[in-house]
C-alpha positions in Angstrom: 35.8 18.0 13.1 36.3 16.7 16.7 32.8 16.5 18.8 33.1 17.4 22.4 31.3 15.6 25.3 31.3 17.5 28.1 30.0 14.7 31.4 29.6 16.4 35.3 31.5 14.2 37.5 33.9 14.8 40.3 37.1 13.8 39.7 39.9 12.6 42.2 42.9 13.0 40.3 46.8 14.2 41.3 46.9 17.6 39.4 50.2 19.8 40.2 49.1 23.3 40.5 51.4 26.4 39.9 50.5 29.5 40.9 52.4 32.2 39.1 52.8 36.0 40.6 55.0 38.8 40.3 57.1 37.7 43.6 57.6 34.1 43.3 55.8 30.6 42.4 53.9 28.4 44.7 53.5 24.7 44.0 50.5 22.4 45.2 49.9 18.6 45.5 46.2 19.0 45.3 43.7 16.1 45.9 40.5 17.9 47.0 37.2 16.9 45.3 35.9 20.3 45.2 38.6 21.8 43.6 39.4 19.6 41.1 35.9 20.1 39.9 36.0 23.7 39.2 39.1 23.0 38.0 39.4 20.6 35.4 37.9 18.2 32.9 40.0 15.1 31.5 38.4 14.2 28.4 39.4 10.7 26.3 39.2 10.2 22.4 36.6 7.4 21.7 37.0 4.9 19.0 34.4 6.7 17.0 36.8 10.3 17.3 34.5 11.5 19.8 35.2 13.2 23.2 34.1 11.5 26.4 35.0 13.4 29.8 36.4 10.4 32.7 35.2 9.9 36.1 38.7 8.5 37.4 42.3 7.8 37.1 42.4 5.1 34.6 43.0 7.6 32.0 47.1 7.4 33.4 47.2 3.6 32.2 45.4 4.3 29.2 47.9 2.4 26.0 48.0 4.3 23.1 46.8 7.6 23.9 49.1 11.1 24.7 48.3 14.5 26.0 46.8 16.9 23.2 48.4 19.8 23.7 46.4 21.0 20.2 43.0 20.5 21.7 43.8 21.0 25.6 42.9 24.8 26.3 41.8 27.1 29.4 38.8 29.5 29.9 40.7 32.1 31.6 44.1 31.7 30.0 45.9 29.4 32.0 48.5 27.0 30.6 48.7 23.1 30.9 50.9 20.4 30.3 51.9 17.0 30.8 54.3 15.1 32.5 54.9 11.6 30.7 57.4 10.4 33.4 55.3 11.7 36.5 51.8 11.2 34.8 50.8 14.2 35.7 48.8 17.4 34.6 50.5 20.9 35.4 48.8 23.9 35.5 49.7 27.0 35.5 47.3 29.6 36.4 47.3 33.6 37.9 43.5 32.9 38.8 41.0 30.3 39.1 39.9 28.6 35.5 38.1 25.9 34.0 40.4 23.8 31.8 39.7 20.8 29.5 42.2 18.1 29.2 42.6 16.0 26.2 44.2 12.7 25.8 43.7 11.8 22.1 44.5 8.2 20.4 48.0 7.7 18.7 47.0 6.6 15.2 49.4 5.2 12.3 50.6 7.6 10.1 48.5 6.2 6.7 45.3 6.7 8.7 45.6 10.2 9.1 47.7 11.7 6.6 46.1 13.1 3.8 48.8 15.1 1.6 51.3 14.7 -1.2 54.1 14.0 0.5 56.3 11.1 -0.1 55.9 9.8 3.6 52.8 9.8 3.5 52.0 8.3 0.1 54.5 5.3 1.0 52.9 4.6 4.0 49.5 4.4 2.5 51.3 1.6 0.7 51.2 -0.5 3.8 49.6 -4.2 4.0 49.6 -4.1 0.2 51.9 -7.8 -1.2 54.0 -6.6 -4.2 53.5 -8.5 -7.1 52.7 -8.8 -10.8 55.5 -6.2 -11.7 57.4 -6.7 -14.5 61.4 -7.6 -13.8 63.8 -4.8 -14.8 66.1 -7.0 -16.7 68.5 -4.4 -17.4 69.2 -3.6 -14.1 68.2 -6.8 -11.8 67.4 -10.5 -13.1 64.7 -10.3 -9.7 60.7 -10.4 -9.5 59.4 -8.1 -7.7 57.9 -9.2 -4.3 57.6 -8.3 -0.7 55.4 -5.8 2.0 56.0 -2.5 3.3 54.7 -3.9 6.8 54.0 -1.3 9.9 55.5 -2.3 13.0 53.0 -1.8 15.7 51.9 -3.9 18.5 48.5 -3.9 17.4 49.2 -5.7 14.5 46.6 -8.5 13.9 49.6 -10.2 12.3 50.9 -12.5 15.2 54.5 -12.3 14.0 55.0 -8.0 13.7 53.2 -8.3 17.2 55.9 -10.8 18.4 59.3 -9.8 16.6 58.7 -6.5 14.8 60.2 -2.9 16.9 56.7 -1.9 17.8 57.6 1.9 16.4 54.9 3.2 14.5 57.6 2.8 11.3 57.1 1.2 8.2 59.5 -1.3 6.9 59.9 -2.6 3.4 61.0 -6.8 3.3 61.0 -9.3 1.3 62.9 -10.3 -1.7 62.5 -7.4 -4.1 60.5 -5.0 -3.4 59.2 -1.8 -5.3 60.9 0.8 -3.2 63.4 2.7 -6.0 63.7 6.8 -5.6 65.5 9.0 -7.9 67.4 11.1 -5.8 71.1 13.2 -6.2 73.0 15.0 -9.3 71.5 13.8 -12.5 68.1 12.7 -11.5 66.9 15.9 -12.5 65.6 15.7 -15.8 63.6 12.2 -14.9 62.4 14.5 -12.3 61.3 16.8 -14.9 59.5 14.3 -16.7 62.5 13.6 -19.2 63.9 10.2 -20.1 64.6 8.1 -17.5 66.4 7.2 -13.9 70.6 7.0 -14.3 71.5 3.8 -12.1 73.5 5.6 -9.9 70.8 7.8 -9.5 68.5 4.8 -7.8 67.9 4.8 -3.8 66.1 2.1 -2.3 63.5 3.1 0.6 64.7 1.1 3.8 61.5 1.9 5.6 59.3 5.9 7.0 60.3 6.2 10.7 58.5 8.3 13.5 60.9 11.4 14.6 60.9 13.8 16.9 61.1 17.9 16.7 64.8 17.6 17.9 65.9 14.8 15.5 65.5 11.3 17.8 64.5 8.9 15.8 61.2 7.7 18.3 60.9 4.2 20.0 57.1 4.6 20.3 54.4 6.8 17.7 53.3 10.1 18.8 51.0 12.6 17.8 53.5 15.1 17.1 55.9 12.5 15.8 57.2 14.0 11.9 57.5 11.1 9.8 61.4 10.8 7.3 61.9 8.3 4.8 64.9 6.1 4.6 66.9 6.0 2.2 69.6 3.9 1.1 72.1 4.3 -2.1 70.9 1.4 -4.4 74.4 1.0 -5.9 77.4 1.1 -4.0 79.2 4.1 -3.8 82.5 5.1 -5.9 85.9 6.8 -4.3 84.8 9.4 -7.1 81.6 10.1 -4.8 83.3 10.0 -1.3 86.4 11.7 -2.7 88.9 9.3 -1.5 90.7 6.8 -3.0 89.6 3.1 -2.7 91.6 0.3 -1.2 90.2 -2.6 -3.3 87.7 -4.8 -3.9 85.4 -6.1 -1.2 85.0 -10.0 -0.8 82.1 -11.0 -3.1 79.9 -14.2 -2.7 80.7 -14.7 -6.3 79.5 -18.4 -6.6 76.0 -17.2 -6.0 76.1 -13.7 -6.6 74.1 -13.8 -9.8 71.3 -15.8 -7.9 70.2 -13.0 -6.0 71.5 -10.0 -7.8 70.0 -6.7 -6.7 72.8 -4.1 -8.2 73.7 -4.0 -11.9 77.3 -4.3 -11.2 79.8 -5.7 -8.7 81.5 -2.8 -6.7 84.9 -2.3 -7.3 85.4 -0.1 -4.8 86.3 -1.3 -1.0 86.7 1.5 1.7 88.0 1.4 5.6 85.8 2.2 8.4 88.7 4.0 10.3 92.1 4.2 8.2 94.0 5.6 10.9 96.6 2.8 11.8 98.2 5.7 14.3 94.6 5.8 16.4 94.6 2.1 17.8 95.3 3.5 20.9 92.7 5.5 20.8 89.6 4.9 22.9 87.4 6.6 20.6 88.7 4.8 17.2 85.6 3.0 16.4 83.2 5.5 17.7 81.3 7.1 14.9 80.4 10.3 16.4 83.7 11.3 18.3 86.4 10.5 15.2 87.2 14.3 14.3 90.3 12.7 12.0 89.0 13.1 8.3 90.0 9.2 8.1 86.7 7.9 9.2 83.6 6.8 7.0 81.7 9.7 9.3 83.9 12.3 8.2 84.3 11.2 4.3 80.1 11.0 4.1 79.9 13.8 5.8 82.8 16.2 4.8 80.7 19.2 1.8 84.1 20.3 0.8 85.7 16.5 -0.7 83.1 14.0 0.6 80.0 13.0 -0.2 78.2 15.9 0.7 80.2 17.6 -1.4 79.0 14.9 -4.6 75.6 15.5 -3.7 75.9 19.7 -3.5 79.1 20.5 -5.9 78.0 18.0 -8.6 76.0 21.2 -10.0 76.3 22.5 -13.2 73.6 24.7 -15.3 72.6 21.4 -17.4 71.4 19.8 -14.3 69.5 23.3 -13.0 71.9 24.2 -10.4 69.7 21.5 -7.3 71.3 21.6 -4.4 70.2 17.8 -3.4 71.5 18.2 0.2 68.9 20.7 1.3 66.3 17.6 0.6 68.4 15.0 3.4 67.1 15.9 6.8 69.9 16.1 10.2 69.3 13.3 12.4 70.8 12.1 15.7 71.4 8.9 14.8 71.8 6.2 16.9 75.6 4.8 17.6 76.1 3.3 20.9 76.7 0.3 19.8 76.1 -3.7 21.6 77.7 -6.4 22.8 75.6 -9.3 21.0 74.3 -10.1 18.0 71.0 -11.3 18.0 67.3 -10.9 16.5 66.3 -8.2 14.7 63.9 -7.1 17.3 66.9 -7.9 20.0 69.2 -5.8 17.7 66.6 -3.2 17.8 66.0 -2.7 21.7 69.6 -2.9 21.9 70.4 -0.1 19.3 68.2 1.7 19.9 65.4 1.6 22.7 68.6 1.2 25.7 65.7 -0.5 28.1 64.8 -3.3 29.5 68.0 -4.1 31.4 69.9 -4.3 27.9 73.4 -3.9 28.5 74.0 -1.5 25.7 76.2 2.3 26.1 73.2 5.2 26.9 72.8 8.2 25.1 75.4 8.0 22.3 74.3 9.9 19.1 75.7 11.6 16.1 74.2 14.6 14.4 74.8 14.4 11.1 73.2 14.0 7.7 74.5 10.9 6.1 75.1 7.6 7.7 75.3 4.2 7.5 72.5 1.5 7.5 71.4 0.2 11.1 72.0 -4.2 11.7 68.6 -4.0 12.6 67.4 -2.7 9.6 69.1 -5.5 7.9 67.3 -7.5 9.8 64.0 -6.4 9.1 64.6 -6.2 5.6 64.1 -9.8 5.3 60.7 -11.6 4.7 59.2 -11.9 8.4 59.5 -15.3 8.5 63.3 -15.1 9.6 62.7 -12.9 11.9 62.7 -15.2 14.5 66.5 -16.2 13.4 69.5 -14.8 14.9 71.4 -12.3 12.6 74.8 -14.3 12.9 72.9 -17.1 11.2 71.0 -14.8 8.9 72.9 -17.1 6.1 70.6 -19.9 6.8 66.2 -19.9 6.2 66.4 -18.9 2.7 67.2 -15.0 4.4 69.3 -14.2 1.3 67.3 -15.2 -1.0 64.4 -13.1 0.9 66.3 -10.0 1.8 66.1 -7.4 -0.4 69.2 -5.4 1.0 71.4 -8.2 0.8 73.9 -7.9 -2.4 76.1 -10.8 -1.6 79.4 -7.9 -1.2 80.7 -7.3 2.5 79.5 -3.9 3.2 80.0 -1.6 6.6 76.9 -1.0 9.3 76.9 2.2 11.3 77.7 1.5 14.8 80.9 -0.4 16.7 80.5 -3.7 18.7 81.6 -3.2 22.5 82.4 -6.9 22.6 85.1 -7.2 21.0 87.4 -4.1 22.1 87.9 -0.4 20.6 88.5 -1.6 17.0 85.6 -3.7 16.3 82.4 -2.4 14.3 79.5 -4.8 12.8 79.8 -5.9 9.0 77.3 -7.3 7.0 79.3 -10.3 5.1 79.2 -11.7 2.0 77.8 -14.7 3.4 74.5 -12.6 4.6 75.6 -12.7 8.4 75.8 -10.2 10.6 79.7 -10.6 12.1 82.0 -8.2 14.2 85.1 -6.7 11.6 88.5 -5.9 14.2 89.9 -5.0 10.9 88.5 -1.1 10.5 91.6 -0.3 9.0 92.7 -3.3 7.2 90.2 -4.5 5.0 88.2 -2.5 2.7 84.1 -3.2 2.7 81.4 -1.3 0.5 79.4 1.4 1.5 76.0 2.6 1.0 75.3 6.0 1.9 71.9 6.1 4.1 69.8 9.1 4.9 66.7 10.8 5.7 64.6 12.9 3.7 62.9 15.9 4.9 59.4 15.6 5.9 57.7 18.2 3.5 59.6 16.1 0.7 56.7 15.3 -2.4 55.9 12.6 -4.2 55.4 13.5 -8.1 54.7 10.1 -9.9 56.7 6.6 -10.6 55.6 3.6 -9.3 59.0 2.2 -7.7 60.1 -0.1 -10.0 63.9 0.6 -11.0 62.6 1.5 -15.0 59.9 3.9 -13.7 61.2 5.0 -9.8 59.2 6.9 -7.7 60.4 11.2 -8.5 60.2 13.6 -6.0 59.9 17.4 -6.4 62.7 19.5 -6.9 61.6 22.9 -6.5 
């Protein structure tokens, strides 16, 4: 329970009062001591969860702390709010009240959930070094090792303070992780508690991220933030599940594939971005969200009457109890503007996705959908930390593939198009362990992994993440 200190001080503050009536509204810039007194209370969360009221305006430039919209209340009715941009507090009042403003602290998601759920669980995870498991020989010839790290920038770890996205998120990297789900049609009876995960049943988590109520993924933690995990198909997937036909093999790093082998078999299957050879004069060719044309990867993943949607829902029958797995996999706006460089992860990352700091990166380009592609970024910080620092064009070099649990050694697609190179070019993930530009959308065929978001309410029921024994979630 939160304690309340209530302290008598007078309080110079810029408060924007709005009287409502029956004929119109007044606004008023109000600065007057006497006033602000009968007025209102700004009260700050303490480190030990206690409520102290403040006696001036250093509460605006407060760090990790937001307006509690929960806790903040009226005597007499009124309504408040915040403005982030402005800093600040709008009231809206018929009559003269006393109100209570609370700013309360932004904690990380494992300190103050408390519930089933698979977010939560896996964040709880954080800070804990994987090790000791045994090696699932039948499916990988890798040890388990690595961290599900949280990326916050008041990480006593010098290098997530420096070069991690500073998100609130939690990331799995290192070489091999224990981060397998059983997810999609056949998982079912391992759900159930019978026999065990099909392989291309297994999904790796790629990290839990910090959303918002309309679906942006957030650039900061918040205390209404809804927390999704990410997943990403462990295998690659077939032209049987994305209902097309495939156009070959994708290039393979076959000299060393076996060295760091994280799939049980090499794909067979290579697909094109955008297979459109009319739509090269089209501006929007390598634009994920605008391609309406059923030839682009956006379309196939997301198409529920041939695509993979429709693998995930149609793939029902009465043996497998009829689960409609697409109801679990939550509709994001994901981000697609695309960049002009490749760089660091945390580069890649403000680029992608933050579009600040004087960036050159497109604004506000997003695509609602369900299914998606993996992010470069979260390439990038799928690697052990210590290659953070390491441009992702030379992501080959540092031991990165060898410490990089998402890297198979196949040439595989990423999400979002790179503006550097003209309308036809989107980023690739090669099967050198680079991050490159591909001009060839519709001329060379690369793997895909589907990628996705589960809902929030999504629970954990047992498995400990190793590929023999994957984490279940509910299906009821």
């Amino acid at each position: 329970m939160k304690v309340k200190f209530f302290i008598v001080i007078l309080l110079v503050l810029s408060i924007l009062l709005v009287f409502n009536n029956d004929k119109d509204n007044k606004v008023l810039e109000n600065n007057k001591e006497e006033n602000l007194n009968k007025t209102l209370a700004v009260l700050l969360e303490q480190e030990d969860g206690k409520y102290e009221e403040v006696e001036d305006n250093t509460w605006k430039n407060k760090e990790g702390y937001e307006f509690d919209k929960t806790l903040s209340k009226c005597e007499n009715g009124s309504k408040l709010s915040y403005n982030k941009e402005t800093k600040k507090i709008e009231l809206h009042t018929t009559s003269s009240d006393k109100c209570y403003v609370y700013f309360s602290k932004i904690k990380p998601l494992h300190e103050i959930c408390n519930d089933n759920t698979l977010a939560c669980v896996i964040a709880k995870k954080q800070g804990q070094a994987i090790s000791g498991l045994p090696k699932d020989t039948e499916y990988n010839n890798k040890e388990y090792s690595g961290e599900l790290l949280l990326h916050d920038s008041n990480s006593t770890d010098e290098t997530i303070r420096t070069y991690g996205a500073d998100d609130g998120g939690y990331r799995y990297s290192g070489d091999n992780p224990n981060n397998f789900v059983c997810f999609g049609p056949g998982a079912e009876g391992y759900s159930n508690g019978e026999g065990t995960c099909p392989d291309e049943n297994l999904y790796r988590i790629i990290g839990v991220f910090p959303f918002d109520e309309n679906g942006n993924q957030l650039t900061k933690p918040s205390l209404y933030a809804k927390y999704l995990v990410k997943l990403i198909q462990s295998e690659y997937a077939t032209h049987e599940q994305l209902g097309i036909e495939s156009i070959g093999t994708p290039y393979t790093h076959n000299d060393e594939y076996t060295s760091f082998k994280r799939v049980k078999d090499i794909p067979q299957d290579g697909f094109y971005w955008n297979k459109d050879t009319n739509a090269w004069l089209d501006e929007n060719w390598n634009y994920w969200e605008k391609n309406e044309q059923k030839s682009t990867l956006n379309q196939i993943l997301n198409d529920s009457e041939k695509g993979y949607l429709h693998y995930l829902y149609n793939s029902q029958n009465e043996e497998q109890k009829g689960i409609n797995w697409t109801s679990k996999i939550a509709t994001v706006k994901w981000n697609v503007g695309g960049w002009k460089y490749i760089v660091t992860p945390k580069e890649m990352y403000i680029g992608e996705m933050a579009n600040s700091n004087g960036l050159q990166t497109v604004l506000g380009i997003k695509a609602e959908n369900q299914i998606g592609l993996m992010y470069v970024y979260d390439y990038g910080f799928a690697s052990d930390k210590s290659n953070w620092k390491t441009n992702l064009s030379q992501y080959n070099t540092n031991g990165n593939i060898q410490k990089n649990w998402l890297f198979n050694g196949i040439s595989e697609w990423f999400i979002q198009r790179y503006i550097s190179s003209g309308k036809d070019t989107v980023y690739v993930l090669t099967y050198l362990g680079v991050v490159s530009g591909s001009n060839n959308i519709h001329i060379y065929g690369n793997a895909v992994r589907p990628t996705f978001y589960l809902n929030e309410d999504i629970q954990y029921v047992g498995g400990d993440g190793t590929a023999k024994t994957p984490y279940k979630i509910s299906i009821n």
